[in-house]
C-alpha positions as CSV (number, residue, x, y, z in Angstrom):
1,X,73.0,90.6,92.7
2,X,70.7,93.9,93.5
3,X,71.3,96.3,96.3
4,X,67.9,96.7,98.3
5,X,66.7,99.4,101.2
6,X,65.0,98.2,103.3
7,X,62.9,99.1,106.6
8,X,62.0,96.9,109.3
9,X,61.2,96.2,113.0
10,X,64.1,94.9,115.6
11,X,62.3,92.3,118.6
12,X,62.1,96.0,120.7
13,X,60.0,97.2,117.7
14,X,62.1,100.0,117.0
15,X,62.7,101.0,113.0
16,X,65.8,99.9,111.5
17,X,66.7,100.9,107.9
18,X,69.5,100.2,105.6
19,X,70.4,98.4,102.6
20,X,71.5,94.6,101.6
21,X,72.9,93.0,98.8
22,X,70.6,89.9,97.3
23,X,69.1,88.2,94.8
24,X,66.1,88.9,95.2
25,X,63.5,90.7,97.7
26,X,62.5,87.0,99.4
27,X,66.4,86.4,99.8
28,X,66.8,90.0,101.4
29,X,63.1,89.3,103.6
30,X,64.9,85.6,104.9
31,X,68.3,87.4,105.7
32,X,66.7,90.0,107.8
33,X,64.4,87.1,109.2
34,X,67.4,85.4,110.5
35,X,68.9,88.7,112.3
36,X,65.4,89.1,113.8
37,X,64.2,91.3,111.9
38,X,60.5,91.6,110.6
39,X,60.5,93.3,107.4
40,X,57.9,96.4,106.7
41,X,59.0,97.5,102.9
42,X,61.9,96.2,100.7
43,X,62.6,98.0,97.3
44,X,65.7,97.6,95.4
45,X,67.5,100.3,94.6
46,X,67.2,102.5,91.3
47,X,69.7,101.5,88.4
48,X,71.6,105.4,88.2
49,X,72.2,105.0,92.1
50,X,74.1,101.4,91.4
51,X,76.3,103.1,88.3
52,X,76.8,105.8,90.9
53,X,78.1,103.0,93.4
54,X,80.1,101.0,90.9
55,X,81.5,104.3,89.7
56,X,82.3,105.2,93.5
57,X,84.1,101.8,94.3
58,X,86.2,101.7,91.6
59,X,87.3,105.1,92.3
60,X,88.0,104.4,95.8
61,X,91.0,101.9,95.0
62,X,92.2,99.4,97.1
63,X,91.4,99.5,101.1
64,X,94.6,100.8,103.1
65,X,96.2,99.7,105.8
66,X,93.7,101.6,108.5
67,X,90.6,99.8,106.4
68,X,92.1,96.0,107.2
69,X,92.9,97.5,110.5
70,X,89.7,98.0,111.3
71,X,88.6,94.7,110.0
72,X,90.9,93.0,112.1
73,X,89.5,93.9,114.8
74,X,86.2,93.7,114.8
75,X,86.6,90.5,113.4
76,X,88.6,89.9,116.4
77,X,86.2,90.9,118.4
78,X,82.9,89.1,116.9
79,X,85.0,85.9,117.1
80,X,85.8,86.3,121.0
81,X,82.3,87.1,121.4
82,X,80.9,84.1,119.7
83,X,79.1,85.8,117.2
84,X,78.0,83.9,114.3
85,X,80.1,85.3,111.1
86,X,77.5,86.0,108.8
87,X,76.0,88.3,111.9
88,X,79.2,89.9,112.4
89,X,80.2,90.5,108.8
90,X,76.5,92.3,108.3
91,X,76.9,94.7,111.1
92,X,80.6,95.3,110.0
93,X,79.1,96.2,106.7
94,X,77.4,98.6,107.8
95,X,80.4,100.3,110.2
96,X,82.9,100.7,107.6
97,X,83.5,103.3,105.1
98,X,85.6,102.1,102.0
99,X,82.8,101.1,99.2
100,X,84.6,98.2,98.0
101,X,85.3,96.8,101.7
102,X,81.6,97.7,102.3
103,X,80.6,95.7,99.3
104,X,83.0,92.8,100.2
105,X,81.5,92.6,103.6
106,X,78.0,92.7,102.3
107,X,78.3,89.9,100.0
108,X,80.5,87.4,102.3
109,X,77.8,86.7,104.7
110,X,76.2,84.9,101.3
111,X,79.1,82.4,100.8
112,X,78.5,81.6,104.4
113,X,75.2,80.8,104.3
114,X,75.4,78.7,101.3
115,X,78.0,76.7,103.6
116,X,81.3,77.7,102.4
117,X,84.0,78.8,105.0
118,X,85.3,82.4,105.5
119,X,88.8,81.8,103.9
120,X,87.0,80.8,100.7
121,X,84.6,84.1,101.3
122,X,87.7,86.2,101.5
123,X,89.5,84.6,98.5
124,X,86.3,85.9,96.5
125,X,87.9,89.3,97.2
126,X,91.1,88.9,96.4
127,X,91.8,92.7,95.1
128,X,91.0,93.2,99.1
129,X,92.4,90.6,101.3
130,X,96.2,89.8,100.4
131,X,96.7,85.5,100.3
132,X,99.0,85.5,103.7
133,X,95.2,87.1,105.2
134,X,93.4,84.1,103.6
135,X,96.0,81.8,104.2
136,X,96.3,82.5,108.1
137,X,92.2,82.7,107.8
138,X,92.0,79.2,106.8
139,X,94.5,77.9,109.3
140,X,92.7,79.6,112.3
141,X,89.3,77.7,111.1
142,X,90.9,74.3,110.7
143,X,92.7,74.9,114.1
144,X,89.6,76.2,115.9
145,X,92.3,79.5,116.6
146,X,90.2,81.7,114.1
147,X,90.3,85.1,116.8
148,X,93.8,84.4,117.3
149,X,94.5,84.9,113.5
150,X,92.7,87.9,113.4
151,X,94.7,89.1,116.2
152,X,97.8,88.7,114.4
153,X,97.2,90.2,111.5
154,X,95.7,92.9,113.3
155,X,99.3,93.3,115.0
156,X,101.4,92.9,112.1
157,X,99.1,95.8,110.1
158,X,99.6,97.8,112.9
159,X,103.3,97.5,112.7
160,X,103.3,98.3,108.7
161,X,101.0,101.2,109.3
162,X,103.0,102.7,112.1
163,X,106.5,102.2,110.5
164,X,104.8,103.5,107.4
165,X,103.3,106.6,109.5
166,X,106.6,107.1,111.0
167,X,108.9,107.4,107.9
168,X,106.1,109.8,106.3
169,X,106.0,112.1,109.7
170,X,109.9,111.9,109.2
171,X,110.4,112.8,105.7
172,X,107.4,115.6,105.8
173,X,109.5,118.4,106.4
174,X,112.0,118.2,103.7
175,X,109.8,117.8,101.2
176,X,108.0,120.7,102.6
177,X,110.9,122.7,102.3
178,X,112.6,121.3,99.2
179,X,108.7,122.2,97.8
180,X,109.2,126.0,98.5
181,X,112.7,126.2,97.9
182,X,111.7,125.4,94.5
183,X,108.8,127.4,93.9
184,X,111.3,130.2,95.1
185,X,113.5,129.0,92.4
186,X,110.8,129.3,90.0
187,X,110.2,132.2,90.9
188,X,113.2,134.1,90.7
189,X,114.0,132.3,87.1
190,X,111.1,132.9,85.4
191,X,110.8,137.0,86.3
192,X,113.1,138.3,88.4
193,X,116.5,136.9,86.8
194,X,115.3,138.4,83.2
195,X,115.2,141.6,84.4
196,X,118.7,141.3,85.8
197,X,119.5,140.6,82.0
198,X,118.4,143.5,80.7
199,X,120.4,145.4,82.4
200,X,123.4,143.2,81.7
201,X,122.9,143.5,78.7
202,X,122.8,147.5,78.1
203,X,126.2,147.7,79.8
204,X,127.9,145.0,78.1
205,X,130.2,143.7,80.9
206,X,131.5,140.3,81.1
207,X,129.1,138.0,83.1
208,X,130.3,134.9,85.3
209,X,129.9,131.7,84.5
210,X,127.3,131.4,87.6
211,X,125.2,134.6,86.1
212,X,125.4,133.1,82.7
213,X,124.0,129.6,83.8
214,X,121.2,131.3,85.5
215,X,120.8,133.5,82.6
216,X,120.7,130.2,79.9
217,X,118.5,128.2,82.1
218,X,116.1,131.3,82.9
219,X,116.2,131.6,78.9
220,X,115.2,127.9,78.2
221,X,112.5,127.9,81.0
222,X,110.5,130.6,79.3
223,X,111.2,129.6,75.6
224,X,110.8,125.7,76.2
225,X,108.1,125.7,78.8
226,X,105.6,123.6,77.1
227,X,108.2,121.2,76.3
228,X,109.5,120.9,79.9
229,X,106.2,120.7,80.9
230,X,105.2,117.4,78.6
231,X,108.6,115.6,79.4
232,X,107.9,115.9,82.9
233,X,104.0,114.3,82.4
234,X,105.7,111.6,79.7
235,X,108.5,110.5,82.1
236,X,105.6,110.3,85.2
237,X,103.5,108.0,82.9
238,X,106.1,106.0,81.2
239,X,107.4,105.5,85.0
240,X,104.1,104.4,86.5
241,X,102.8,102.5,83.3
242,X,106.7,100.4,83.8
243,X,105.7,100.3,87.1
244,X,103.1,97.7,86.3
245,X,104.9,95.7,84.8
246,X,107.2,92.8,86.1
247,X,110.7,93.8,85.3
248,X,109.4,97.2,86.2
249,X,108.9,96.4,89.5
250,X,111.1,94.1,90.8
251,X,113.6,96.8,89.3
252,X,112.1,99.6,91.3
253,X,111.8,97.0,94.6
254,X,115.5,96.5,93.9
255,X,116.0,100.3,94.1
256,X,114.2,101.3,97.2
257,X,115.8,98.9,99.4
258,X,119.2,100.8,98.3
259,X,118.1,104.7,99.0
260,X,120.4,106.4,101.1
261,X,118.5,106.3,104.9
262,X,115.2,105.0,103.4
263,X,116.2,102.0,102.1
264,X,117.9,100.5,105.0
265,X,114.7,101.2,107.2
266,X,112.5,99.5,104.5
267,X,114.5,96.1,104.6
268,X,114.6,95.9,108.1
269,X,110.7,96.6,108.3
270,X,110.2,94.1,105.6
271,X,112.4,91.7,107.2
272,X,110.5,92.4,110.6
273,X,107.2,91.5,108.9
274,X,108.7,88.3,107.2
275,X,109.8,86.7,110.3
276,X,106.7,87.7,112.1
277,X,104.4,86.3,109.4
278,X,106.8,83.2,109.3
279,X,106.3,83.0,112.9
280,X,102.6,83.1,112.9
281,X,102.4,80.5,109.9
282,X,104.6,78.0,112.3
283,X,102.3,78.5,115.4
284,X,99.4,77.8,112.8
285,X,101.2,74.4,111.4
286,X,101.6,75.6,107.8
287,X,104.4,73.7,105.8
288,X,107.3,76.5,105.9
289,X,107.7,76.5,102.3
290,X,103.8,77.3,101.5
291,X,104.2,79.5,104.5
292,X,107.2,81.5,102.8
293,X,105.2,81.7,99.7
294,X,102.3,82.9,100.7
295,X,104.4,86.1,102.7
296,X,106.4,86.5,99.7
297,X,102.9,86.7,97.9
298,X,101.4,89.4,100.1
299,X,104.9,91.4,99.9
300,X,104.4,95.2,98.1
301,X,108.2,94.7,97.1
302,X,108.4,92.5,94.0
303,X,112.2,91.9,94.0
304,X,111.9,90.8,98.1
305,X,109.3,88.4,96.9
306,X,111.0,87.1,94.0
307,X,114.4,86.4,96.7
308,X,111.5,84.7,99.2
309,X,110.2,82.6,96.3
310,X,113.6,81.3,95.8
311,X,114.2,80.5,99.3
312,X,111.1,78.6,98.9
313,X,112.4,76.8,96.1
314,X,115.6,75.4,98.0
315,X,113.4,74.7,101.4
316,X,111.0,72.7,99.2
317,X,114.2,70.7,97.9
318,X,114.9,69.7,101.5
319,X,117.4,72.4,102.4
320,X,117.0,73.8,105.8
321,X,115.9,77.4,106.2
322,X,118.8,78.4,107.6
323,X,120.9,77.4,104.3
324,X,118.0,79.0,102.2
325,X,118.3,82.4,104.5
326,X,122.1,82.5,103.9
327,X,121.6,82.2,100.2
328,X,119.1,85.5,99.9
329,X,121.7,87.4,101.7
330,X,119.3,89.5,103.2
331,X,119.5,88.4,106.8
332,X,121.4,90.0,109.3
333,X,124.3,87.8,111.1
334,X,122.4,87.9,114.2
335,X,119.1,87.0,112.7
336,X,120.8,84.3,110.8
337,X,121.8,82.7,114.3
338,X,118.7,83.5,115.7
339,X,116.9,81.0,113.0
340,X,119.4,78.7,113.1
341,X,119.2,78.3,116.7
342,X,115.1,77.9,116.4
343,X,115.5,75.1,114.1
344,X,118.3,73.2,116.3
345,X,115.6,74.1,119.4
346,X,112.7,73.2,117.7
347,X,111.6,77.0,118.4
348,X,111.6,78.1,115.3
349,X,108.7,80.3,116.0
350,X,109.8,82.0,119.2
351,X,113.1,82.6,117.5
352,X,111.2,84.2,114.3
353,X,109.4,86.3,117.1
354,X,112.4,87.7,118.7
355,X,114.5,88.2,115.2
356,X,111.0,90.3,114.1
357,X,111.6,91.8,117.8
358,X,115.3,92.5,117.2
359,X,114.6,94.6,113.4
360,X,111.3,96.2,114.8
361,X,113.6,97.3,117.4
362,X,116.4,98.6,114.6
363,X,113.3,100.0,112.5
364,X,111.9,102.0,115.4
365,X,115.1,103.8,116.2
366,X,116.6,104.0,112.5
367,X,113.2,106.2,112.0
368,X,113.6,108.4,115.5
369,X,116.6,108.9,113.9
370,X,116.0,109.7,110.2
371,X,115.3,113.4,111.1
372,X,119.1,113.7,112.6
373,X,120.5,112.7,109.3
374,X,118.0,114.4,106.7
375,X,118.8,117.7,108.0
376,X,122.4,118.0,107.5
377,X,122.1,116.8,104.0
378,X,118.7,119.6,103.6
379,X,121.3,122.2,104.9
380,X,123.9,121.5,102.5
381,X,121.7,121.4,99.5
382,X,119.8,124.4,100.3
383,X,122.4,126.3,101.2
384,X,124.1,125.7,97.7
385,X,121.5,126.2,96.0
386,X,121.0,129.9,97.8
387,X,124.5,130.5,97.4
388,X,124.4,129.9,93.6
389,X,121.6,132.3,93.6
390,X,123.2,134.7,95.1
391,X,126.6,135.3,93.6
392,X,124.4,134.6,90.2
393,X,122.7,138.1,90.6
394,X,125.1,139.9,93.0
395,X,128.5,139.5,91.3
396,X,127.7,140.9,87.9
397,X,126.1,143.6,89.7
398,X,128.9,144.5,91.7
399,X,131.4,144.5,88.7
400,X,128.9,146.9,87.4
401,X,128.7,149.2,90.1
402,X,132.8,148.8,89.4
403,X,132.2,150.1,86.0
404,X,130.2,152.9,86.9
405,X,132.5,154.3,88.9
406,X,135.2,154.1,86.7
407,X,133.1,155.7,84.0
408,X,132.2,158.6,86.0
């Protein structure tokens, strides 16, 4: 596969130029033949430029959450409209701005063409679309409800982008100031607090402890800074590289869900999306226990996803969901009855709808409130660490003005 520009005249005879991905110059000709376009000049593009663009996508990483946003609904949109696919996909190409979506895009309309279905177009791009997306994908073209699945995974990004927006817009400001309080800190350790102990030290008083822990640690900072410096970078790679890893991770997944106000807000949101995603699955007529696997497959928390896959383990064995629920020990008592209810009912998708409804709920005022119960805790630690600061420098230097006095 080549990348080729191209130029060529639209049925209004204006010029249209751009680029395609194809095999070959008659395979790009016939693909622009089919959009109805008459081709004037093809020309692939020059090796360096296709290192630079293999260099560029693999710097970009993986899309984000506004990327698959984005795709969601256009794709929404080309399917309402009755666009063919491979038409849609072409001009969505060319719309978005992540290279390795861009690339995705460009090459999907391909597997189309040679008969395959859009499912298996995405599941060539796995490192882009997660396997719920594929998953829900294939169940909207055997159900002739392919818009609809775009529209709910357009909704259920939407809600992970704006929880995530939410909690970052939250937590913004204390990092901001925990950021300056420490360059302060810095600061005063590394120049102005060794000044203070020269002047200690020419009068020979006794220091307190405080002035002497500021005094050791100012020490050490200049002395040992290189090797402060490459424990910090060692314990940031040996982190991320464990990170990778499987213990690592579900470890870490473990963690997060247990952080004082974070974690709390994290669960619910993951538990919003689970039932959501369950919901949608049920609508769709997957089995529930692919459907749980393929949400506890598209999770970003590894330990959550290893508690789904064992949920999925005891449905599979003929236990009902509510049972398998009750085991993770992740639901809330009112959730619990809420699913328990849908499978008595036969509703188990409206009630998955309103237990999603109930924790988006919890998620959207635990966040409003997150603000409310990081600044207390801010104001304590800053003012300690100020106050330490202070009686640090000013104590020794009001026993010395003591001293002086005496002397004279």
């Amino acid at each position: 596969m080549s990348v080729y520009l191209y130029s060529a005249r639209d049925r209004q005879r204006n010029l249209v130029r751009g680029e395609m991905v194809g095999r070959g110059e008659n395979e790009v000709a016939n693909l622009l033949a089919r959009q109805g376009l008459t081709p004037i000049s093809i020309s692939e593009r020059r090796q360096t430029g296709q290192h630079l663009d293999a260099i560029r996508r693999r710097l970009a990483g993986k899309p984000g959450l506004p990327d698959l946003i984005f795709f969601c609904r256009q794709m929404y949109s080309v399917c309402r409209g009755g666009l063919a696919l491979h038409r849609g996909l072409r001009m969505l190409a060319q719309s978005v701005r992540h290279p390795r979506l861009q690339t995705a895009l460009a090459e999907m309309p391909r597997h189309l063409e040679e008969g395959r279905t859009l499912s298996d177009a995405m599941r060539a791009h796995t490192g882009i679309f997660s396997p719920l997306m594929i998953n829900l994908v294939r169940v909207g073209e055997s159900t002739g409800r392919l818009d609809q699945a775009f529209a709910e995974l357009k909704r259920n990004l939407e809600f992970e982008h704006e929880t995530e927006r939410r909690i970052k817009a939250a937590v913004r400001y204390p990092i901001l100031v925990i950021a300056a309080l420490a360059i302060a800190v810095a600061v005063v350790t590394l120049f102005v607090i060794p000044v203070f102990a020269n002047v200690f030290s020419n009068f020979g008083a006794e220091l307190p402890w405080v002035t002497r822990t500021l005094l050791a640690t100012s020490s050490f900072a200049r002395d040992s800074w290189p090797i402060v410096v490459a424990v910090l970078v060692g314990a940031t790679l040996g982190i991320r590289a464990s990170l990778r890893t499987d213990q690592g991770a579900e470890l870490w997944g473990r963690w997060s869900l247990k952080l004082p106000l974070i974690g709390p807000i994290l669960l619910k949101a993951t538990l919003a999306r689970f039932s959501r995603t369950l919901a949608m699955c049920a609508r769709a007529g997957i089995v529930l226990d692919q459907a749980i696997l393929a949400v506890a497959d598209a999770s970003n928390n590894r330990h959550f996803a290893l508690r789904l896959k064992a949920m999925r383990e005891r449905v599979a064995q003929g236990e009902s969901l509510t049972s398998a629920a009750a085991s993770s020990h992740l639901f809330t008592p009112l959730a619990m009855q809420m699913i328990s209810t849908g499978e008595e009912t036969g509703q188990l998708d409206e009630m998955l709808d309103e237990a999603a409804s109930y924790y988006e709920r919890e998620v959207e005022y635990d966040v409003s409130r997150l603000g409310d119960y990081i600044e207390p805790v801010l104001l304590v630690f800053v003012s300690a660490l100020v106050l330490m600061l202070a009686l640090g420098i000013f104590l020794p230097m009001w026993d010395l003005a003591s001293v002086a006095l005496r002397r004279s």
